[in-house]
C-alpha positions in Angstrom: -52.7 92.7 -37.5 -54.8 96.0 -37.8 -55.5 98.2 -40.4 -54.4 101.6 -38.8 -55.4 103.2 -41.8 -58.4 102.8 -44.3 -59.4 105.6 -46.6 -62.6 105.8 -48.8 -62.7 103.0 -50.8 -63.8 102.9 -55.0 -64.9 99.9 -56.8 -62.8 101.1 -59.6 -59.5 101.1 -57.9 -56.7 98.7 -57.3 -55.7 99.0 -53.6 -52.0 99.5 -52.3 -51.1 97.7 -49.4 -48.1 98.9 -47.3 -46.3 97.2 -45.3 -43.9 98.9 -42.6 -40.2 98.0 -41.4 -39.9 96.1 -38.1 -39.6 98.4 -35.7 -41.7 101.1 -37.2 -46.1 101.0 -37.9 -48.3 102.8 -40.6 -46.5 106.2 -40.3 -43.5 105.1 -42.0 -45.7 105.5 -44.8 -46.7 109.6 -44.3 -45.5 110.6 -47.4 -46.8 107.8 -49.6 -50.0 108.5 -48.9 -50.8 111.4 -50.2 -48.9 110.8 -53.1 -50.6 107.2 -54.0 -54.6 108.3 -52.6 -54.9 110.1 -56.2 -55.3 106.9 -57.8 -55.2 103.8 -55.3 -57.4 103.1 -52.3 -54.9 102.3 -49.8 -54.3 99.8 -46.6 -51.2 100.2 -44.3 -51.5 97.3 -41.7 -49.7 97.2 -38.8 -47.8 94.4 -38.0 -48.0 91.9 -34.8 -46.7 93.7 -31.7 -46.2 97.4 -33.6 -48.4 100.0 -33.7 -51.7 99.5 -32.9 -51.5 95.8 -33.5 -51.1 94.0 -30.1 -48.7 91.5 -29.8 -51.2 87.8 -30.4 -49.5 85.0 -30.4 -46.4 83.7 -32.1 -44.6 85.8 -35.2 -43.3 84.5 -38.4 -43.3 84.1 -42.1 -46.4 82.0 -41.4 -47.9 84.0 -39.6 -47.8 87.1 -40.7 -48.8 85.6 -44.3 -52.0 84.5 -42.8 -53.1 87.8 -41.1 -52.3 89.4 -44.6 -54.4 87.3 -45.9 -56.6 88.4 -43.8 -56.0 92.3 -44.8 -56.5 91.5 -48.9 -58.6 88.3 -49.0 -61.2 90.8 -50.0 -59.3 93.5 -51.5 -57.3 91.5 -54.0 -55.8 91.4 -56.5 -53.9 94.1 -54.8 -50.2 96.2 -55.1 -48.3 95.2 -52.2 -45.2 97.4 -51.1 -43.2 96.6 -48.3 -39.5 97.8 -46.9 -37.7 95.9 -44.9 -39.5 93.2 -42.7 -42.7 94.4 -44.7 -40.4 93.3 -47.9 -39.6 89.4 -46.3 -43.9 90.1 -45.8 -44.4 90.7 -49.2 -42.4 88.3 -51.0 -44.3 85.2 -48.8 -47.8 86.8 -49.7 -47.1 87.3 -53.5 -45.4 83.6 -53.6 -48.9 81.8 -51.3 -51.1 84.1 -52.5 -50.3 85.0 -56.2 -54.8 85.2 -56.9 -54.0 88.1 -54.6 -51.3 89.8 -55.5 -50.9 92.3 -58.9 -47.5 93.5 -57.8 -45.1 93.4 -55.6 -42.5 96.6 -54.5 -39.8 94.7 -52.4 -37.7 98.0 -51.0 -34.8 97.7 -48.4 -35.0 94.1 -47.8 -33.6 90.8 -48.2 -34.7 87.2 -48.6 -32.1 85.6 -45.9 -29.4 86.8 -44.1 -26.1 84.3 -43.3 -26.6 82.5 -39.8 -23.8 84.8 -37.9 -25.2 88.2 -39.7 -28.6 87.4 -38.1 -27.9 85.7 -34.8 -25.3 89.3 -33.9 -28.4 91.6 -35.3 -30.2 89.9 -32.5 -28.0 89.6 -30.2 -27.4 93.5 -30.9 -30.5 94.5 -30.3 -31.3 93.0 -27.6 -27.8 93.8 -25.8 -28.6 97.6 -26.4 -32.7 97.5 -24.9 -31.3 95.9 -21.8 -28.8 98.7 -21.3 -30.8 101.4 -22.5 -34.6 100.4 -22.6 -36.4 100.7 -25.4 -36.2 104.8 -25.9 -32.4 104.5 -25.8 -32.8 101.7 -28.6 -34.9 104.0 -31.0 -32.5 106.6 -30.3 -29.3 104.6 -31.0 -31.2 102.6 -33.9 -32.4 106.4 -35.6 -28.3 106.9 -35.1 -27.4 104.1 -36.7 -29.9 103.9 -39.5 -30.3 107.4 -41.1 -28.5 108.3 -43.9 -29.8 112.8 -43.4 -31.4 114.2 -40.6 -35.5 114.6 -41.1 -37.9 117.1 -40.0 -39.4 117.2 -36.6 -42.6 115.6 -37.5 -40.7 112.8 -39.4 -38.7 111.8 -36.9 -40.8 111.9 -34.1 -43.0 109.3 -35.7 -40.2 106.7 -36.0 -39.2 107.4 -32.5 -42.9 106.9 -31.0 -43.1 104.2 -33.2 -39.9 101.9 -31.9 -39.9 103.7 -28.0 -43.5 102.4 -27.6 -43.3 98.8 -28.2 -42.8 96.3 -25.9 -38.9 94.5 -26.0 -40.5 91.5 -26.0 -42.6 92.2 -29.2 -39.1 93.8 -30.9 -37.2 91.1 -30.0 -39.6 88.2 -31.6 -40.0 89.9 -34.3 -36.2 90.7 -34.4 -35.5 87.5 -34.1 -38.4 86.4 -37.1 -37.2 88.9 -39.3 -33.5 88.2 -39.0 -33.5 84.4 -39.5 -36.5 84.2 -41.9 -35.6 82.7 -44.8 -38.1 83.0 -47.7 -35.5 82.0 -50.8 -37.3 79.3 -51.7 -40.7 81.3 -52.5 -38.7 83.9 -54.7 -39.3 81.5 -58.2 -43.0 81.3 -56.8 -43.5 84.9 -57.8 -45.3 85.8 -61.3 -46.6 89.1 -60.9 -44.5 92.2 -61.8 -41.8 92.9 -59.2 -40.1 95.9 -58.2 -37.1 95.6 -56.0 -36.2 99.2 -54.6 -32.6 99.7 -52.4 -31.0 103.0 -51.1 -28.3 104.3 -52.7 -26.2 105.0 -48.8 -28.3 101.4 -47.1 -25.2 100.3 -45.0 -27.9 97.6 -43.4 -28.5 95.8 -46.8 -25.8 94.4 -48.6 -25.4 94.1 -52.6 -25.4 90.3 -52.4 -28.8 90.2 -50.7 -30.6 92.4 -53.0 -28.8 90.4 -55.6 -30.2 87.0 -54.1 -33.5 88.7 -55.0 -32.9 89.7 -58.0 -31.0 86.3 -59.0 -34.6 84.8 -57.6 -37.3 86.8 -59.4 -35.7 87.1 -63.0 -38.6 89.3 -63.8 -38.1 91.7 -61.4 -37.1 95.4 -62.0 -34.4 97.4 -60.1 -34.6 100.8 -59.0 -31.9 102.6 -56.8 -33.6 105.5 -54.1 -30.8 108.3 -53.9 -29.6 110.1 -50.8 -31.3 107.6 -49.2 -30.6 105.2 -46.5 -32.3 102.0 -45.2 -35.8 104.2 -45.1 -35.5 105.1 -48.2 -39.7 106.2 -48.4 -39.2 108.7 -45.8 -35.3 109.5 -46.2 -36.2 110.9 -49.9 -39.6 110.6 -50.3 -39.8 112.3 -53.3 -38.0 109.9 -55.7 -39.3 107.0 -54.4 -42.8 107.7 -54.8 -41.7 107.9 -58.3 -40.5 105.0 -58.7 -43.1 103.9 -56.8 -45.8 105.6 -59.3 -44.2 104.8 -62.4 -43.9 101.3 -61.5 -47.7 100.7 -60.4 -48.5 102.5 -63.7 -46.8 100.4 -66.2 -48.3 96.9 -64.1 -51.9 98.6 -64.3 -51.6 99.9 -67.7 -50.2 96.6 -68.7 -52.7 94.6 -66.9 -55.9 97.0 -68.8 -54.3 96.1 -72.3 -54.2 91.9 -71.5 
């Protein structure tokens, strides 16, 4: 896992920790950043096999836990945000880790998916990057997963970001993603939790952000409208505040105890 993006860092400042979808790498994140740099130092890892993080050795739950803690061992205790795989990501780290962890922002995700939901996702995906290579895959995946069309710059960063991996690096972590089950960690999780879904997120249904929910009976709700399954970048706007209202209430909170 490498950090594809570290900005100047401040003693005096939690850090916020961003963690992408599969699929996608750091610029899923483009407009988060300038929207949390104000008042957060910031780290937005790429995950094994995406971005600029090459594809070492076997994915996972566990493994992906132990390169995070990798990321915040000496960050901590840090906000972590992730959407999608990044969400299964941040649930594991806030449950092994909690030392490490101030929040958590769970957005687009879920904790397990039934056997036969997961097995066809894979089976899916891999079906359509053997007919149509991995650029065919992004394209149809884009298709498929946006709720509005996005500006040029927008969209050409998911695109890169999917068209350039390898199939094998998709698929494995495809195939971690899809049958990871991290239910059991949910009660594990003390710190404030935020658990974010899009309003039009055809790939997330209610029962799974329920089964979070039903898991973390601290946790806070928040719906992203006009939004799909990348809600952060499908309407950017709203979620950062949710995003910043959230992190303010946990840090305000955290400077009165």
């Amino acid at each position: 896992m490498e950090l594809a993006e570290t900005l100047d860092s401040h003693a005096d400042r939690p850090t916020v920790v961003l963690l992408h979808s599969l699929g996608t790498d750091h610029r899923l994140w483009r407009h988060q950043i300038g929207s949390l740099t104000a008042h957060y130092d910031l780290s937005t890892p790429d995950s094994r096999g995406h971005g600029k993080s090459p594809q070492a050795g076997a994915v996972g739950i566990d493994a992906w836990t132990d390169d995070l803690y990798g990321v915040i061992e000496d960050l901590g205790p840090v906000h972590l945000i992730g959407l999608s795989m990044g969400g299964l990501q941040a649930i594991a780290v806030a449950a092994k880790h909690p030392e490490l962890v101030r929040s958590v922002t769970i957005a687009n995700s879920f904790a397990r998916l039934p056997i036969d939901v997961a097995d066809a996702r894979i089976d899916s995906s891999a079906e359509s990057i053997t007919r149509n290579g991995m650029a065919g895959f992004a394209k149809d995946y884009l298709d498929q997963t946006l709720t509005r069309p996005l500006d040029t710059a927008d969209y050409a960063a998911l695109y890169d970001a999917i068209s350039t991996m390898s199939p094998e690096a998709y698929l494995e972590s495809a195939t971690a993603t899809f049958r990871a089950d991290v239910v059991p960690l949910l009660d594990s999780i003390a710190c404030p939790a935020l658990v974010v879904t899009g309003e039009l997120d055809a790939k997330i249904p209610s029962e799974r952000t329920a089964e979070i929910l039903g898991g973390i009976d601290h946790a806070q709700h928040e719906i992203v409208p006009r939004a799909g399954h990348l809600s952060c970048i499908e309407n950017p706007a709203h979620f950062n505040a949710v995003i910043a209202s959230f992190l303010a209430r946990v840090d305000d909170r955290a400077a009165i105890d």
